[in-house]
C-alpha positions in Angstrom: 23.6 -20.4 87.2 20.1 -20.2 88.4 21.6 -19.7 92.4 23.9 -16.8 90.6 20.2 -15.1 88.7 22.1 -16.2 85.5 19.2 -18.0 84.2 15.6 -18.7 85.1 14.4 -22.2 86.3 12.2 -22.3 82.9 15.5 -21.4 80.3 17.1 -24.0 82.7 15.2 -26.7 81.7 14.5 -26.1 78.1 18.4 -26.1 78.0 18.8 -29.0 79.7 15.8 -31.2 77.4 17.9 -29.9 74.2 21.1 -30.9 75.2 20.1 -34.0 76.3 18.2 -34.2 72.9 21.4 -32.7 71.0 24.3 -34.2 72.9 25.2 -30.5 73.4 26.8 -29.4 76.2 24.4 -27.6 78.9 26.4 -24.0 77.9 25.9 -24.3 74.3 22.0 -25.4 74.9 21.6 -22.1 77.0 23.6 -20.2 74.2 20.7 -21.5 71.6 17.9 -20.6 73.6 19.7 -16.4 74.0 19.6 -17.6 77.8 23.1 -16.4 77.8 26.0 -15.1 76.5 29.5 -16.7 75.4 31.0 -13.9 77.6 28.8 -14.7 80.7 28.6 -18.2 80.0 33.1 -18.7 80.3 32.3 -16.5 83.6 29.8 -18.8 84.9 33.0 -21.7 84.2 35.8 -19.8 85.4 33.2 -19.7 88.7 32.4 -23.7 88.7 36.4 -24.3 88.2 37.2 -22.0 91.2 34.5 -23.4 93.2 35.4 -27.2 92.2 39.1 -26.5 92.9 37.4 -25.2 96.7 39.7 -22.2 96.3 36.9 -19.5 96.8 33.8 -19.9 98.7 30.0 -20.5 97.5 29.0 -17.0 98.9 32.4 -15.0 97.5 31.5 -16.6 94.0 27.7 -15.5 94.3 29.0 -12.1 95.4 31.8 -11.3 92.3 28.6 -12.8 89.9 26.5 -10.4 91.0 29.2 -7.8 90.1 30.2 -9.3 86.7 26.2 -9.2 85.8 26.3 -5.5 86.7 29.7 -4.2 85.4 29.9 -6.8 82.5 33.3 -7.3 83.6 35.7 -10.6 84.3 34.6 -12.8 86.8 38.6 -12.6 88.4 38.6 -8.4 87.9 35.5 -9.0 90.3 37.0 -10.9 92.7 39.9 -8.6 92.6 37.7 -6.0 93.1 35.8 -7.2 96.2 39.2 -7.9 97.5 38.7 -11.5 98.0 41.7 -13.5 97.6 41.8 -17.1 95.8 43.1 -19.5 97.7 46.9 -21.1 97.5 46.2 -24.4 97.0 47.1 -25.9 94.2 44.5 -26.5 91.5 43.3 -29.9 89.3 43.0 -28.4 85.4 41.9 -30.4 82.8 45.1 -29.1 80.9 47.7 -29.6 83.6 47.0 -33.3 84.2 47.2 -33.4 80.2 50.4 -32.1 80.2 51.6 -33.9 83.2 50.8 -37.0 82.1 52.2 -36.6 78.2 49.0 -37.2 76.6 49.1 -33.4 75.1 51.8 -31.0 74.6 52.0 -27.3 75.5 51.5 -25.9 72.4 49.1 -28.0 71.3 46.8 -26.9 74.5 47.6 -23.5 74.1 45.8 -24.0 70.8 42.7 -26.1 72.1 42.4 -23.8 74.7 42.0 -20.8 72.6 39.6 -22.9 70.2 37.4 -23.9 73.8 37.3 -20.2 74.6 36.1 -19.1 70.9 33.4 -22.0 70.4 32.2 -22.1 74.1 33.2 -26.1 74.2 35.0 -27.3 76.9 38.6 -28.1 76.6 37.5 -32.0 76.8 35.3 -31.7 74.2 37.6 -29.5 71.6 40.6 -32.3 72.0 38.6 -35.5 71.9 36.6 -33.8 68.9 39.8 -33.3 67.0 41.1 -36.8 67.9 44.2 -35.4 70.1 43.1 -37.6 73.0 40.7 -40.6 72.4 37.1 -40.0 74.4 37.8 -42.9 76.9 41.3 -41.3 78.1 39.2 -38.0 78.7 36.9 -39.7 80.7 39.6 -41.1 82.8 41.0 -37.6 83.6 37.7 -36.0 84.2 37.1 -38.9 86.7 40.6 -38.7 87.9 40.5 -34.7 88.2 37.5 -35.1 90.6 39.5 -37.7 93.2 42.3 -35.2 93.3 39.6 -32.1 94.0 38.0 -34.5 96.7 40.9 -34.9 98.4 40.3 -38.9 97.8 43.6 -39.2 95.2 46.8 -37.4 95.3 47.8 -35.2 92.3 50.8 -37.5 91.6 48.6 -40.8 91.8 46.1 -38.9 89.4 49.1 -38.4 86.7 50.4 -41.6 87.1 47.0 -43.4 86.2 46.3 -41.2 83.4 49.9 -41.6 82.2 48.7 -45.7 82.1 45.2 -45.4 80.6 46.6 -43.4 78.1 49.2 -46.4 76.7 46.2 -49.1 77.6 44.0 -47.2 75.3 46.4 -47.2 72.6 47.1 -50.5 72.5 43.3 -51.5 73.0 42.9 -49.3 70.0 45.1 -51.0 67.6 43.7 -54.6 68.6 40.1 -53.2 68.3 40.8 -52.0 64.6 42.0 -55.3 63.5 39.7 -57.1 65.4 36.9 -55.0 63.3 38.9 -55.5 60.0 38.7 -59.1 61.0 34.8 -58.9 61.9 33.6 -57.6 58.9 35.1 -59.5 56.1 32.5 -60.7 53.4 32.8 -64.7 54.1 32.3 -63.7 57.8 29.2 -61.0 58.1 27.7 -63.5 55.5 28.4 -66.7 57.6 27.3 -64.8 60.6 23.9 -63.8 59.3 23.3 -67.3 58.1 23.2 -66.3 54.5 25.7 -69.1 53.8 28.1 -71.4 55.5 31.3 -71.4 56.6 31.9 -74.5 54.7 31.1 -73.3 51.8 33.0 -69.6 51.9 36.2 -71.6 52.4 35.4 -73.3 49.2 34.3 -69.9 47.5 38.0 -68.4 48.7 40.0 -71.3 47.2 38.1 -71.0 43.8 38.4 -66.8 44.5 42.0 -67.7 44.5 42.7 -70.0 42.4 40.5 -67.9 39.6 41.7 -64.5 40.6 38.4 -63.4 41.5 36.6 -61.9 44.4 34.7 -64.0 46.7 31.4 -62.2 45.7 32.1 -63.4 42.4 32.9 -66.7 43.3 30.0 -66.9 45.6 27.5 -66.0 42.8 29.5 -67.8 40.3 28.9 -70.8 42.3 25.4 -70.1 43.1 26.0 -70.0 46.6 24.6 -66.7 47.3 22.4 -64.2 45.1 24.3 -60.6 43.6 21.9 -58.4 46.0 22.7 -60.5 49.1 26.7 -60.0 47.9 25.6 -56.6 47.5 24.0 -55.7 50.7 27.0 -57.2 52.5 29.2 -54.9 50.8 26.9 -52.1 52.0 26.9 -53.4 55.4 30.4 -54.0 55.6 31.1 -50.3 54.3 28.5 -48.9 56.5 30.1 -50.5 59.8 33.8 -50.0 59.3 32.8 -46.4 58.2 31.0 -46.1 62.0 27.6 -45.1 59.9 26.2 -48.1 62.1 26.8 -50.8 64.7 28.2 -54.2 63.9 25.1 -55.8 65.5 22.8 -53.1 63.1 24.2 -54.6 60.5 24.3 -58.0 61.3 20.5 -58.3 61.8 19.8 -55.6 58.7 21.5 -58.9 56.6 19.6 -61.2 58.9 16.2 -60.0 57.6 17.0 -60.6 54.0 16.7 -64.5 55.2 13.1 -63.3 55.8 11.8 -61.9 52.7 9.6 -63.9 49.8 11.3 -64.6 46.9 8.8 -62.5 45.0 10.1 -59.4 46.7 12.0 -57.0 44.6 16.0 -56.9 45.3 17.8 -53.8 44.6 20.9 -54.7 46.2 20.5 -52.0 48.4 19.7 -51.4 51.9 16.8 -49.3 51.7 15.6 -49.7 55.4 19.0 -49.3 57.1 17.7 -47.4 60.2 19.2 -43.7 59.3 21.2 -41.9 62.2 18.9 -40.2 64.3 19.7 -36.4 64.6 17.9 -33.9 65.7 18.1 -31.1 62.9 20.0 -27.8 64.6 18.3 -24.9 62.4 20.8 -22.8 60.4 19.9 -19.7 63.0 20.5 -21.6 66.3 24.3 -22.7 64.3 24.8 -18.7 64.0 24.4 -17.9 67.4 27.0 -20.8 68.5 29.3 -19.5 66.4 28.8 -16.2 68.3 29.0 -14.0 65.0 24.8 -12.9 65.4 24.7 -9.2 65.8 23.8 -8.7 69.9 20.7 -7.9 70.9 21.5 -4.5 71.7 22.7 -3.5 68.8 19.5 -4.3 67.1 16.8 -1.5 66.4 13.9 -2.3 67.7 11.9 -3.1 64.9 14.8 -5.9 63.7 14.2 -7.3 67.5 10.6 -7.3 66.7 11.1 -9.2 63.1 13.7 -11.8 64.8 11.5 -14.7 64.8 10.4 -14.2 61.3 14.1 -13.3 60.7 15.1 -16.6 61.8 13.0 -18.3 59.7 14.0 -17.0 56.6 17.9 -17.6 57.9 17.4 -20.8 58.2 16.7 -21.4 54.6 20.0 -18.8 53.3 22.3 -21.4 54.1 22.0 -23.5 50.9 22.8 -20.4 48.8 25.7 -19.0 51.0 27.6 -22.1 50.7 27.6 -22.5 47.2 30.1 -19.0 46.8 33.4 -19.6 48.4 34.5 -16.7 46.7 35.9 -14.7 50.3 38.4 -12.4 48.1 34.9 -11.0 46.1 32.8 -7.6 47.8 29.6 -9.5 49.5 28.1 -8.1 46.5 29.6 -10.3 44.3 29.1 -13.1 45.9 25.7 -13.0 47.8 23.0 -13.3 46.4 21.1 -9.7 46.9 17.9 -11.3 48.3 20.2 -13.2 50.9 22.2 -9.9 51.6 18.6 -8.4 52.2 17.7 -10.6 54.8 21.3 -10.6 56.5 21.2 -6.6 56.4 17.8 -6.8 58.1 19.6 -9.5 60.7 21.9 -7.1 61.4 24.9 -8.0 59.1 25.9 -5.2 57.5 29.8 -5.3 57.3 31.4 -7.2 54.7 33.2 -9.1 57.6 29.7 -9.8 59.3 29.2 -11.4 56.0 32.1 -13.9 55.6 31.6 -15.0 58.9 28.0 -16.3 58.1 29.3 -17.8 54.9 32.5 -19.5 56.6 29.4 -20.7 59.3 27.3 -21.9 56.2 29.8 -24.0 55.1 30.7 -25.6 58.7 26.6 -26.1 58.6 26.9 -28.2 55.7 29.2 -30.3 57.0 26.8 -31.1 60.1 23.6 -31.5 57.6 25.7 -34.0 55.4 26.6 -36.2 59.1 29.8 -35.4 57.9 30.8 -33.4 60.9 28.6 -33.5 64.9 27.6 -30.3 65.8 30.4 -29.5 67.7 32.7 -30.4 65.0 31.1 -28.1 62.8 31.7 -24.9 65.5 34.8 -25.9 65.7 35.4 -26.5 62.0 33.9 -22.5 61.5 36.7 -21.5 64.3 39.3 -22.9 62.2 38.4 -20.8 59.2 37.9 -17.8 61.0 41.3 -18.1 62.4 42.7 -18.9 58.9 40.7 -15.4 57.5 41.1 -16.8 53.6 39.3 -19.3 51.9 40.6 -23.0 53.3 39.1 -24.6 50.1 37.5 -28.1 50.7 37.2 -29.5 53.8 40.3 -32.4 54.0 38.9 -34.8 56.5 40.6 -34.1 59.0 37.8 -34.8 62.1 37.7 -38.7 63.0 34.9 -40.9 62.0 32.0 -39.9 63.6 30.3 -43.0 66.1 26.6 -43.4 65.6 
C-alpha cells in the first residue's frame, strides 16, 4: 500500500503498532487512523489476491492503482480499462478450498463473504469469529493456500489435507472439552494447588455422597478446607471453563492463598485475579469501522475543523444511545437532544444515520462488557444492520471468547 501511494510510511506504522496492540487486522488499523477507506482498502485486497495468485504482474497492479486512486473506480474496471488481461490460471481462494474441502457450504460463504466485504474483515476472520470453522482449521488452509500459490503443493493435495485437519480438529475438540471438564473439578484444582489432599477429597466425596451434599460442604463440614478457599475454587473453576482465564492462572491464583497470614481478611473472592488486558477502542474509532461516519467530504469545513473535539464528546454518547432500543420511534423520541446535537454537528442528520450509530452503540457495549472482541462487535453491528428492526437482546450466539 505504501509502493501503490495508498498510505504514507508514517500512517503505516501507526497502523501497524495498533493492530499489533489491538489484535486488529492491519486494514481495520489503517481504517481507525482515516488512513483509508473501506472502498480503497477491499481494492488494495482484491490487488494482494491477484498478485498472490501470480495472475497479474507487480507493475500492471501498480498501474490499475494508480487509476482506481484517480477515478475512484474498481480495481478489476481498471484493469479492464488498461486492457490488461488476468491470467488463466487457476486461483487458491480462501472460499474455494472451504468448499472443496466440506468444511463450509455455499450458502453459508455467500453469507460470510458479504459480512467480510461490509465489516472490512477478512473472510478467515468473519468464519472463525462466528465459530463456522475452528481458528486452527483456518490456519491450516491459510498455510495450505500459500503451498498451492508457490507452486510447492498441488490444489488436490491442499483439499485433501484440509479435508483431514478439519475431522482431526473435531475430534481433538471433543477430547479437549472433557479433558477440561475433567481438569477443573473442585477435589482436583483444590488437590492441585495443594490446598488439600487427594486423600482426603475422596473421603470428602464418599461423605458428599452418602450425605447428599456437595463436596464444598463436606469439605468445610469436615474442616478440611475453609468456605473462602471453597469459594475461590468455585470462582476459579467458573472463570477457566468460561475462558475468562488460563488453567495455569488459576491454578497459581489458588496457589497464593497457601501464602497469605491467617490474619488477612477472606472475602471469598478473587480480588486480584489479573483482569484481561484490553486496550480500550474509543466509541469514535468503533464508528468509523462500522463505516456509518459521514465522509470527510461531505463535511463543512468548520465540522472538519471541530472533529477532534467531536470525537471526544462521541466517545462519551454511547452509554446513552444504548439504553433506547426503541428503532420504530423518530430519533426524537428516542435520543436524547443533547446527543442528537452532537451527532447533527458529526454529520448525522438522517434518521437512518441515526439508527446506525445506535445499532453500533449497542455492538460497542458488547466489546466494553468483554462480551464480544472487537471484531465480534463489527460484525455483531453488520448483523443488525442487515436485520433493519430491532433484534432485541443479544442471544449468545459468538463462542467463548479466549483470553
Amino acid at each position: 500500500m505504501v509502493q501503490w501511494q495508498l498510505v504514507s510510511e508514517k500512517d503505516r506504522n501507526a497502523a501497524l503498532t495498533d493492530a499489533h496492540k489491538l489484535s486488529l487486522p492491519l486494514g481495520l488499523a489503517l481504517r481507525m487512523h482515516d488512513a483509508v477507506d473501506l472502498e480503497l482498502l477491499h481494492n488494495a485486497v482484491t490487488a494482494q489476491a491477484l498478485l498472490r495468485d501470480s495472475v497479474i504482474l507487480p507493475q500492471h497492479a501498480r498501474e490499475a492503482m494508480a487509476v482506481v486512486i484517480r477515478k475512484r473506480i474498481q480495481f478489476n474496471l481498471a484493469l479492464d480499462l488498461l486492457g490488461i488481461e488476468v491470467g488463466s490460471k487457476k486461483r487458491c481462494r480462501l472460499g474455494e478450498l472451504l468448499i472443496e474441502s466440506e468444511t463450509l457450504n455455499r450458502d453459508l460463504l455467500k453469507s460470510r463473504l458479504a459480512c467480510a466485504k461490509a465489516t472490512g474483515l477478512p473472510l478467515g476472520r468473519v468464519v472463525s469469529n462466528l465459530a463456522d470453522v475452528p481458528t486452527d482449521v483456518i490456519d491450516v488452509a491459510l498455510k495450505l493456500q500459500a503451498h498451492v500459490r508457490a507452486g510447492t503443493m498441488s490444489r488436490e493435495e491442499a483439499i485433501n489435507q484440509l479435508y483431514s485437519a478439519r475431522r482431526n480438529n473435531a475430534v481433538i475438540s471433543n477430547v479437549s472439552q472433557s479433558l477440561m471438564e475433567q481438569r477443573t473439578q473442585l477435589g482436583q484444582l483444590l488437590s492441585m494447588a495443594g490446598l488439600i489432599s487427594e486423600k482426603d477429597v475422596e473421603y470428602a466425596l464418599i461423605m458428599s455422597s452418602a450425605e447428599g451434599k456437595f463436596l464444598g460442604e463436606a469439605l468445610t463440614s469436615l474442616n478440611l478446607i475453609k468456605p473462602y478457599e471453597v469459594h475461590a475454587a468455585l470462582e476459579v473453576q467458573h472463570m477457566i471453563r468460561t475462558n475468562k482465564i488460563s488453567f495455569n492462572q488459576g491454578l497459581n491464583q489458588l496457589k497464593k492463598l497457601l501464602s497469605k497470614s491467617e490474619d488477612d481478611e477472606r472475602t471469598g473472592t478473587l480480588t486480584q485475579m489479573p483482569a484481561m488486558q484490553k486496550s480500550t477502542v474509543p466509541f469514535s474509532s468503533f464508528l468509523k469501522l462500522t463505516n456509518c461516519v459521514p465522509k470527510a467530504a461531505d463535511r463543512t469545513p468548520k465540522q472538519a475543523e471541530q472533529t477532534p473535539e467531536i470525537d471526544s464528546q462521541l466517545d462519551e454518547t454511547w452509554q446513552e444511545l444504548r439504553t433506547n432500543f426503541h428503532f420504530a420511534a423518530p430519533s426524537a423520541e428516542r435520543i436524547h437532544p443533547d446527543v442528537k446535537e452532537i451527532l447533527q454537528r458529526s454529520g448525522f442528520l438522517t434518521d437512518k444515520q441515526m439508527t446506525s450509530v445506535q445499532r453500533a452503540a449497542m455492538a460497542y457495549k458488547f466489546f466494553r462488557d468483554d462480551r464480544l472482541t472487537i471484531e465480534q462487535a463489527l460484525i455483531q453491528y453488520h448483523r443488525m444492520q442487515e436485520e433493519e428492526v430491532n433484534p432485541g437482546p443479544w442471544t449468545g450466539t459468538f463462542p467463548q471468547l479466549n483470553v
